[in-house]
Structure formats: C-alpha cells, structure tokens
C-alpha positions as CSV (number, residue, x, y, z in Angstrom):
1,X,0.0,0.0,0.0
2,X,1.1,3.5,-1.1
3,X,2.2,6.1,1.7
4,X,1.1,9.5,0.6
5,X,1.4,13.0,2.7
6,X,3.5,16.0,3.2
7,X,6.5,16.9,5.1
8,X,4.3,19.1,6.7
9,X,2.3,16.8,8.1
10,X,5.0,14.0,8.5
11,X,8.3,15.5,8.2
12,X,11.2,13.6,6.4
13,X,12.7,13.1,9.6
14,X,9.6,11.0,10.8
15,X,9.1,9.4,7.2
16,X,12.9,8.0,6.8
17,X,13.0,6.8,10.7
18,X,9.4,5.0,9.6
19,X,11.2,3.6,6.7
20,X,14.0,2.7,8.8
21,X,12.3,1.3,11.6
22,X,10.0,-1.1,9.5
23,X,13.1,-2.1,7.4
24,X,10.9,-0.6,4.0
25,X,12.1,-1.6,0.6
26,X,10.6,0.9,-2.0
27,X,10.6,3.9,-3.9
28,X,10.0,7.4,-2.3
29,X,8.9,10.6,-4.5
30,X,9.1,14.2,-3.4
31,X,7.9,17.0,-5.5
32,X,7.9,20.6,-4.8
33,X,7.0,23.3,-7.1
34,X,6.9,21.3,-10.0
35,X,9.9,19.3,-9.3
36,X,10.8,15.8,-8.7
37,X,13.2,13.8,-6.6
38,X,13.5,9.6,-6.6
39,X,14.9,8.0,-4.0
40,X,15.2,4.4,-3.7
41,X,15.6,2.3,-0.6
42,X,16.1,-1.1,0.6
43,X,18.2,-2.4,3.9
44,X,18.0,1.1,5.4
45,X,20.2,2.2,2.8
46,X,19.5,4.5,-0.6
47,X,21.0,2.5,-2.9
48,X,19.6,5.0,-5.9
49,X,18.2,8.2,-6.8
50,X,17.2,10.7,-9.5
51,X,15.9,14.2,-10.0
52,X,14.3,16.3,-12.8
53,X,15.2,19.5,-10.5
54,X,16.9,21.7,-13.2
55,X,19.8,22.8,-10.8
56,X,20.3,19.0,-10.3
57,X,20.6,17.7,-14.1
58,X,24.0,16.9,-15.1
59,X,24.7,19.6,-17.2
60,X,24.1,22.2,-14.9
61,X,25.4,20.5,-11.5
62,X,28.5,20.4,-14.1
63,X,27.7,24.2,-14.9
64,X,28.2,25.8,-11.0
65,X,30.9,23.3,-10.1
66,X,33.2,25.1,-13.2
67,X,33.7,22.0,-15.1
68,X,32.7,22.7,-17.6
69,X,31.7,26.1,-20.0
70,X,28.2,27.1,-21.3
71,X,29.0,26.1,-25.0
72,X,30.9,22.6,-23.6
73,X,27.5,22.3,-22.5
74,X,25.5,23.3,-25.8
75,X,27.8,21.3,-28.2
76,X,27.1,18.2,-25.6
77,X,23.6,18.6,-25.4
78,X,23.4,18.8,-29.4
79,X,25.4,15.3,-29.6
80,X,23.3,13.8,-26.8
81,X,19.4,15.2,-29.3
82,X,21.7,13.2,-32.5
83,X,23.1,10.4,-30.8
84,X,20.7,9.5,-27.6
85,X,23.8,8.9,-25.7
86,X,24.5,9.9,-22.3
87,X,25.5,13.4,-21.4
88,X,28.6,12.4,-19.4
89,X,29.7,9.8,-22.1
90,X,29.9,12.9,-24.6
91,X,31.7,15.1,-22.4
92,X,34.4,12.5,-21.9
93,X,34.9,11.7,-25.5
94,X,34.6,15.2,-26.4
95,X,37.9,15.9,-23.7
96,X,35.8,18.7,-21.8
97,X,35.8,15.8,-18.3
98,X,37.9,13.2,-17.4
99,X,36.4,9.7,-16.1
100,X,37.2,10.6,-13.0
101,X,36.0,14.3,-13.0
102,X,32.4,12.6,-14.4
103,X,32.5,9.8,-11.5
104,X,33.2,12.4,-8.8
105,X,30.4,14.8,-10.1
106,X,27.4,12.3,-10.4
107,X,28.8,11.1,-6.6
108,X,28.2,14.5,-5.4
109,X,25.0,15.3,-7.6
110,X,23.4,12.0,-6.1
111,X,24.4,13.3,-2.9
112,X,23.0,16.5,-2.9
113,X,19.8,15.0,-5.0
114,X,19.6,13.1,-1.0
115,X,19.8,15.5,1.4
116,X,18.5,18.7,-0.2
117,X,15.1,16.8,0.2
118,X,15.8,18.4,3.8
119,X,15.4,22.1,2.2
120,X,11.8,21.1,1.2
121,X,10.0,21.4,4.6
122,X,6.9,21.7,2.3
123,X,6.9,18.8,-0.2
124,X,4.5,16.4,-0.7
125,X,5.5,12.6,-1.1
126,X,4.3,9.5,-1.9
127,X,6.5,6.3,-1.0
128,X,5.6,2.8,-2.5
129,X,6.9,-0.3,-1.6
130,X,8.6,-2.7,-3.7
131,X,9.6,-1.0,-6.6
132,X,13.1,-1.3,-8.2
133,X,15.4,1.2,-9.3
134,X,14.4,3.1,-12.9
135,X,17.3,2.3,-15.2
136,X,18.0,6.2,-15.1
137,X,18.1,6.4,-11.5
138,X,22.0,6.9,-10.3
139,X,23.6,4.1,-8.1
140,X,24.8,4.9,-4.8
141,X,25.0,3.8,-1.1
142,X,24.1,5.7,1.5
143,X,22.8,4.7,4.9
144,X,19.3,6.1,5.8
145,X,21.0,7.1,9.1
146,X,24.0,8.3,8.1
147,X,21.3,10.9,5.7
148,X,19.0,11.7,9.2
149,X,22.5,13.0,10.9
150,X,23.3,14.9,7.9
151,X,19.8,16.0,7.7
152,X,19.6,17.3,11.3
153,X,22.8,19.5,10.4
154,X,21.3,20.4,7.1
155,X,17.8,21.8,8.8
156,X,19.5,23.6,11.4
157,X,21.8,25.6,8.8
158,X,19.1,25.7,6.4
159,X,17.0,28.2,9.1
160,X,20.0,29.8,9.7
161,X,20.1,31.2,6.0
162,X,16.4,31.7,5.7
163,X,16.8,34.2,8.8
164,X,19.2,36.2,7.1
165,X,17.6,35.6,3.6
166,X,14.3,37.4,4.3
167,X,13.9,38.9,0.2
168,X,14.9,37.5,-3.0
169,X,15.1,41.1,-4.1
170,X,18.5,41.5,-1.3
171,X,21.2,43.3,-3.1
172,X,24.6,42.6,-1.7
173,X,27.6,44.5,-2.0
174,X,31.0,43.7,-1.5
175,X,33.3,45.0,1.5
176,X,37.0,46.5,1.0
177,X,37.9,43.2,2.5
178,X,39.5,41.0,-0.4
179,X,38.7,37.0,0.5
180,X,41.5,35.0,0.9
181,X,42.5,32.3,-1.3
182,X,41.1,29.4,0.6
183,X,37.3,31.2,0.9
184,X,37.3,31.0,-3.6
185,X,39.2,28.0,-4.0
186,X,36.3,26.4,-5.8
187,X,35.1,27.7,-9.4
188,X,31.8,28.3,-7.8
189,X,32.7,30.1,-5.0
190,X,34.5,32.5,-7.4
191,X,31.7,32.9,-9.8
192,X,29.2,33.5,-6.8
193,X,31.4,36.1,-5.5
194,X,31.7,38.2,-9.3
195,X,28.2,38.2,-8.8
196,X,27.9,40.5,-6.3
197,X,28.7,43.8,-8.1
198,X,25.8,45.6,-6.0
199,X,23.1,45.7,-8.5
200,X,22.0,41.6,-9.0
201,X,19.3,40.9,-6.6
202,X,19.7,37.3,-4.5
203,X,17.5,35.7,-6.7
204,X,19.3,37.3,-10.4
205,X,22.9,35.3,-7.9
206,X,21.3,32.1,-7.3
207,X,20.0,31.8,-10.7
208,X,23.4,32.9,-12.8
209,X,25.5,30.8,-10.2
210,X,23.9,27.3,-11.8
211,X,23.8,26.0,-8.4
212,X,21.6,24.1,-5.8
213,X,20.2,27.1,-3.7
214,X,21.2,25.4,-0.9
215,X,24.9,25.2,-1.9
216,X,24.9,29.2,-3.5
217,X,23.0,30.5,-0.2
218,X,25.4,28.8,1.7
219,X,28.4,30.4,0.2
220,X,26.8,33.8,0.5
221,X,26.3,33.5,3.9
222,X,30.0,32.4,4.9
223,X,30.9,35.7,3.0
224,X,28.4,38.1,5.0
225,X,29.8,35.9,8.5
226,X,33.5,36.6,7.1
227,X,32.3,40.7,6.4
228,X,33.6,40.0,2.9
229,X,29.9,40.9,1.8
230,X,27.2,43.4,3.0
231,X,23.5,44.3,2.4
232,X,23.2,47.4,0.3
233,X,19.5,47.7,0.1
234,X,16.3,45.6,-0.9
235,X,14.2,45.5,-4.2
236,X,11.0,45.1,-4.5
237,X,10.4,41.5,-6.2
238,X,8.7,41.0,-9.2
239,X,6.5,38.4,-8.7
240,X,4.7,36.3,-10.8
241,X,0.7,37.3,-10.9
242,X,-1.3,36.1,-7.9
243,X,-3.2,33.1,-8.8
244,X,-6.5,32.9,-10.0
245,X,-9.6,31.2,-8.4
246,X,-11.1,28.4,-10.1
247,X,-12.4,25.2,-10.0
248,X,-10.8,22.1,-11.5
249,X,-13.6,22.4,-14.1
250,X,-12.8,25.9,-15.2
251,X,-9.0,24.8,-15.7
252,X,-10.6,22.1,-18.0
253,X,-12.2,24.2,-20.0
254,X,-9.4,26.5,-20.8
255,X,-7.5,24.3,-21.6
256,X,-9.9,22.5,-24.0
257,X,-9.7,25.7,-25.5
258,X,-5.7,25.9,-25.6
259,X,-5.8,29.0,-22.8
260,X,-3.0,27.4,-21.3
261,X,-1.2,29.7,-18.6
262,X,-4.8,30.8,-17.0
263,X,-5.8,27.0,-16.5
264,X,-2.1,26.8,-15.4
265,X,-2.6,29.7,-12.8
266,X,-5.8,27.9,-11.3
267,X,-4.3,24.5,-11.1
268,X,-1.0,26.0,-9.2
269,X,-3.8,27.7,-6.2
270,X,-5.5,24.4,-5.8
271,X,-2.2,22.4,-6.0
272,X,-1.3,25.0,-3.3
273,X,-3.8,25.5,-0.9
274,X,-7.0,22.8,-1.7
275,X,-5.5,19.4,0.1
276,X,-8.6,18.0,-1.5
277,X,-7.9,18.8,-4.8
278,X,-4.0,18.5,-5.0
279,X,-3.1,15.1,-6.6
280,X,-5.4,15.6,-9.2
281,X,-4.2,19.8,-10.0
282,X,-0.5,18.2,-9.8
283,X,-1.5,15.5,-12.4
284,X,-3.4,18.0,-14.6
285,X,-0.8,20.7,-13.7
286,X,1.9,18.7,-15.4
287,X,0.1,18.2,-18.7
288,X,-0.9,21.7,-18.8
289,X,2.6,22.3,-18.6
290,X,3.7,20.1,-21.2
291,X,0.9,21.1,-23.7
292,X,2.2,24.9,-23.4
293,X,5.6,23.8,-24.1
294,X,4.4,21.7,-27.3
295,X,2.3,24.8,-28.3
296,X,5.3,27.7,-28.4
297,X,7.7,24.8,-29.7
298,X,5.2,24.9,-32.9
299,X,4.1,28.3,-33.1
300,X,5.3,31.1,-30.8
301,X,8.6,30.0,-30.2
302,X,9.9,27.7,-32.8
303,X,13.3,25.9,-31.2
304,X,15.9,27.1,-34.2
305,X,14.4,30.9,-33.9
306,X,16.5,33.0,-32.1
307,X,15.1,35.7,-29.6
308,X,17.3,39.4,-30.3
309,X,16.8,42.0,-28.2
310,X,14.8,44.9,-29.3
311,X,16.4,47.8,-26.8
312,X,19.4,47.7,-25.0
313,X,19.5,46.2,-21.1
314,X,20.2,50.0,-19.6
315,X,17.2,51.0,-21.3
316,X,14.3,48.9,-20.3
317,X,13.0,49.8,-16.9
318,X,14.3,47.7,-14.3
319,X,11.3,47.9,-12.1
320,X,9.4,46.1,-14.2
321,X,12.1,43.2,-15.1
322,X,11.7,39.6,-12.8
323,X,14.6,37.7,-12.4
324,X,13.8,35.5,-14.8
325,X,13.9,38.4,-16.9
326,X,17.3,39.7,-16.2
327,X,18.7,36.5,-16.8
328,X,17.6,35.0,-19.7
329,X,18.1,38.4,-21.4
330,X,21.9,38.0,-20.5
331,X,22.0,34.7,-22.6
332,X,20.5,36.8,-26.1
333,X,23.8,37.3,-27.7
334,X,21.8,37.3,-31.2
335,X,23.1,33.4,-31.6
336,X,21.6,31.2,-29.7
337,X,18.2,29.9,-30.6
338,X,15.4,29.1,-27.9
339,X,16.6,25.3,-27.9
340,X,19.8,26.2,-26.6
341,X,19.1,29.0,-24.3
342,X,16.4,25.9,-22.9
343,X,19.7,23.8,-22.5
344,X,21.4,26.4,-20.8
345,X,19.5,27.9,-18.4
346,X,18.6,26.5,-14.4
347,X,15.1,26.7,-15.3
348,X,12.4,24.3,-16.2
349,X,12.0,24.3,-20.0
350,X,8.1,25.7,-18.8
351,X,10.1,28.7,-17.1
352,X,12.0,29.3,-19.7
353,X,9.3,29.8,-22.7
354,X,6.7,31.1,-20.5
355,X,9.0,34.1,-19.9
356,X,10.6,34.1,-23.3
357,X,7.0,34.5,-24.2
358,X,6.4,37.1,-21.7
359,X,9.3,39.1,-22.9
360,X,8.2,38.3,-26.7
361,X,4.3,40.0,-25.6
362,X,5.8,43.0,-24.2
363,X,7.8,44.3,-27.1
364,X,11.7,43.4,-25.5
365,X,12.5,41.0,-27.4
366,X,11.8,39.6,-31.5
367,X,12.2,36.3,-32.9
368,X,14.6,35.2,-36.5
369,X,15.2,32.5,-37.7
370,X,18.6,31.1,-39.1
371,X,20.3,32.6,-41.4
372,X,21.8,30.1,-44.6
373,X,25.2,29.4,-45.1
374,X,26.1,30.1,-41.2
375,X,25.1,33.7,-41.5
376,X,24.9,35.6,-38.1
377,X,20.9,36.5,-37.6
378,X,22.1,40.4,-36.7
379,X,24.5,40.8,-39.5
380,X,21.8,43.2,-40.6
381,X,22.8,45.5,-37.8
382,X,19.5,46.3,-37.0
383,X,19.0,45.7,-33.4
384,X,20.8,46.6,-30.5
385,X,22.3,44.2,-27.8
386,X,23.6,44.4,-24.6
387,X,27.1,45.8,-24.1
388,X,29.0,43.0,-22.7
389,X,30.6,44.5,-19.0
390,X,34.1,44.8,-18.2
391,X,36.7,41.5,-17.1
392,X,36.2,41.7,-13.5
393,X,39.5,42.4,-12.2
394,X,39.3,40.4,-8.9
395,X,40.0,36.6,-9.1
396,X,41.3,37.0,-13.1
C-alpha cells in the first residue's frame, strides 16, 4: 500500500526513521513546485536516486561546479538530441571531463539529489513499496542514518540562511575586505562572489550561479559571516501574478480551449492550498505544462528561432524586469536559438518559454530564424544588444 502525505504533516525526519524502523524496501517521491526527486531504498540504505530538479541535471550541476563552459555544455547537449547517448559519455569523449571528473560529479549530484530533500519542509510525497530502481536512476549507497545525521545539520543551517535571507530582491555588495584564497578556491565560489557587483538581486545570484540554492546560499552566507559581503539595500520582487480562483472544471475548459497559462494559474492555487484537490491539479498541472511547451515549440517560439533583443539592457526599466527576466536576457547574444538557451539555463523548459514568451508579448525581445550558409541573424545591424561588461579584475 502506497504512503502519501506531506512533510508538513510527516516531516522527512519521521518518514525516513518510519522507513528505517520497518526495514521498508521501496521507492519514495518528493515534488515541490513542479519538481521531482526519486529515492530508492532497501536495507535502510538508498541504494539509488534521480531528479528532474533543473539545478540537479547533469549539465548544470557540471555548470556551478566550473567543469565545464556554457558552449561545452550546448555542443554536448546537441550530440546527446543526435546520438541519444549519455550526457557524461559525450563530455568525456569530447575531452571537456575526465572519467574521473564525471564519477566524482554524479557522486556529489546524487548526494545533494539526498539530502536537499531536507530544504523542502513543504513537499509532498508519496512512498511505495517494492519497486526497483528506474534504469535512469544513479547508483549509490548511503545509509538512511548516516542521511538523518546529515539531515539534522542540514535543517539547522538551512534556518540559519532563511533568517538572514528574508527577500529574494536583497542586493549585496562587497566589503574592501578582499577573500583569501582558501574562501574561492572552488570555481563556484568565485563565480558567486563576481556576482555580487551591487546591482544583481539574491534571486538574479542564485539563478546565474547554476547552483543548488542550498549550496549558493550557503556560500553567500560564509561571506556576509566573514564581512567580505554586505547588504546594500532591498528591491522590490517582481512576482509572478497572484493566482487565480477556479475550480478544477474551469481549468478544464481553458485548456480545452488551448488557454494554457490561466488554466495553469488555477491548477497551481489548488495544488497550493486545496488538500482536496492536490493530486489531481499536480497530475493536470503537469500536462498543462507540457501542452504549453508543445504549443510555443510549434508556433510562438519555434526551437531554431533565435530571440534578439529589441532595446538595449540600460534602457528597459528595471522595475518592471523579474529575475527570470534579467537572466535570460543576459544569454541573447543574437546566436543562440530558444533550444539552446532551454539547454542552458537553471530553469524548467516551462520557465523558460513562459517568460521568453512574456518578454516576446511586451515588445523586448523579437524572434529570427537562421540565417543560410552560417550567417549571423544580426548581421543586418538592425537591433541593438547588450554591451557586454568589463573582465572583472578580482579573481582573473
């Protein structure tokens, strides 16, 4: 028989010593805002998991360690759409990993896949007994009790940066302090830290560093602690609309009707606050999703077209800009298409269209499409692009 809750009701803690306690074999779900994590457990041990959490695919866990660059990762992800190999397989034929460098990453990715389930206080689960691993699901072995200490530690830190986090609109500045050498060892610690320029708001950090929020936050707070970092002030965030009210029937008919994001906007406030109605809005909420995706990919946004800004970055008003925004408009060189800026980005491809989209209805941005014979699609000279910033001069 299925277990199904939330951690709300039956916190992780109380789920895994359950599972420990009654020597369960199975397969545990969590999802939180749209995202998934597997774990599989048998002998008090998780001896797999998964995760369709953006910040936890391969290619972007690869992305905020440094290991490799944002076109590494587009030429890979174009050889994996050809071939159907694996990502890792390409990268190590293609010389951008070592075997090694591949093992160690998908050790700490499964890792981190584990215990971040401790940052989702809020999830909802469903554990079933009995069910093997998914062939996709990465192998590893790690004690259900050696996770709960690590949990514990996890929770406790985990409030300690939400108490100092209160905004995602915090703008942080840096100190006349330089770090020392130890503190940005790591390539993500020293692409976190030339993020902070004083202008990027938390949420523009965690999204440009790639990384698991847990792991960026983490690092940001070590750097306030050391007084290498400082608030400067706090933006207003530019939230998504509230959700409308509906019924389960209403989101049905819009989508019937290919209304997509208002259906999508009702099914999010039930899957959110009507306990009754939850697993059916998550089912429905998913397909919504996917049908939106299928509808740009023909029509709106076509994957080979490339979105151009229309004004320069300085001249749109900030305001009015999400986060989202800001950092998909930092990927439109005037090259990449909507596939790759899909592969490159630590957003869901939903996320990604739905604010391409957004951008697209406002007047920022306009589509091409390729240009023959390798042709760049702004060789006519007509629109105007961001003025790529200066080297930073600390940590070159």
């Amino acid at each position: 028989m299925k277990l199904i809750g939330t951690f709300a009701v039956m916190p992780l803690q109380d789920l895994l010593e359950w599972v420990m306690a009654a020597r369960k074999a199975g397969r545990l779900v969590v999802e939180r805002n749209h995202a998934n994590r597997t774990l599989y457990i048998r002998e008090s041990t998780v001896i797999a998991c998964s995760s369709d959490d953006p910040s936890l695919l391969l290619g972007q866990f690869l992305l905020s360690q440094g290991r490799i660059s944002e076109d590494e990762l587009r030429e890979a992800m174009q050889s994996q759409e050809e071939s159907g190999r694996s990502l890792g397989e390409i990268l190590v034929e293609k010389g951008a990993l070592r075997p090694d460098q591949l093992e160690m990453a998908i050790s700490e990715k499964a890792a981190e896949t584990v215990y971040g389930l401790f940052d989702w206080p809020d999830a909802a689960f469903e554990f079933t007994p009995d069910v093997p691993p998914s062939r996709w699901a990465i192998p590893t072995e790690l004690p259900v009790q050696e996770v709960l200490l690590e949990g514990i530690r996890r929770t406790d830190e985990t409030a300690r940066i939400r108490s100092v986090f209160s905004s995602q609109g915090m703008v942080f500045e840096r100190t006349e302090r330089p770090p020392d050498a130890a503190m940005v060892a790591s390539p993500m610690a020293r692409r976190i830290y030339r993020l902070i320029d004083g202008q990027r708001t938390l949420a523009q950090i965690l999204l440009n560093s790639h990384a698991p929020e847990y792991l960026a936050s983490a690092f940001l707070l070590r750097l306030i602690e050391c007084g290498l970092i400082r608030l400067k002030e706090i933006h207003e965030v530019q939230g998504e609309n509230a959700p409308a009210e509906g019924s389960i029937e209403r989101a049905e008919e819009l989508l019937a009707h290919g209304e997509y994001l208002p259906a999508i906007r009702i099914l999010e406030a039930l899957a959110q606050q009507d306990p009754s109605q939850q697993a059916l809005a998550r089912m429905m909420l998913a397909k919504a999703e996917a049908a939106f995706v299928a509808s740009m990919y023909r029509g709106g946004l076509p994957p080979e077209s490339v979105p151009v800004l229309k004004k320069r970055i300085e001249e749109l008003q900030q305001p009015d800009l999400s986060a989202e925004d800001l950092f998909l408009m930092d990927l439109l060189d005037g090259v990449w298409n909507v596939k790759t800026i899909v592969w490159i980005a630590p957003l869901r491809s939903f996320q990604v269209l739905r604010t391409l989209q957004s951008m697209l209805e406002r007047g920022m941005i306009e589509l091409r499409l390729p240009q023959p014979d390798g042709e760049s699609p702004t060789d006519d000279g007509e629109l105007l692009l961001p003025v790529p910033g200066e080297e930073d001069p600390v940590l070159t």
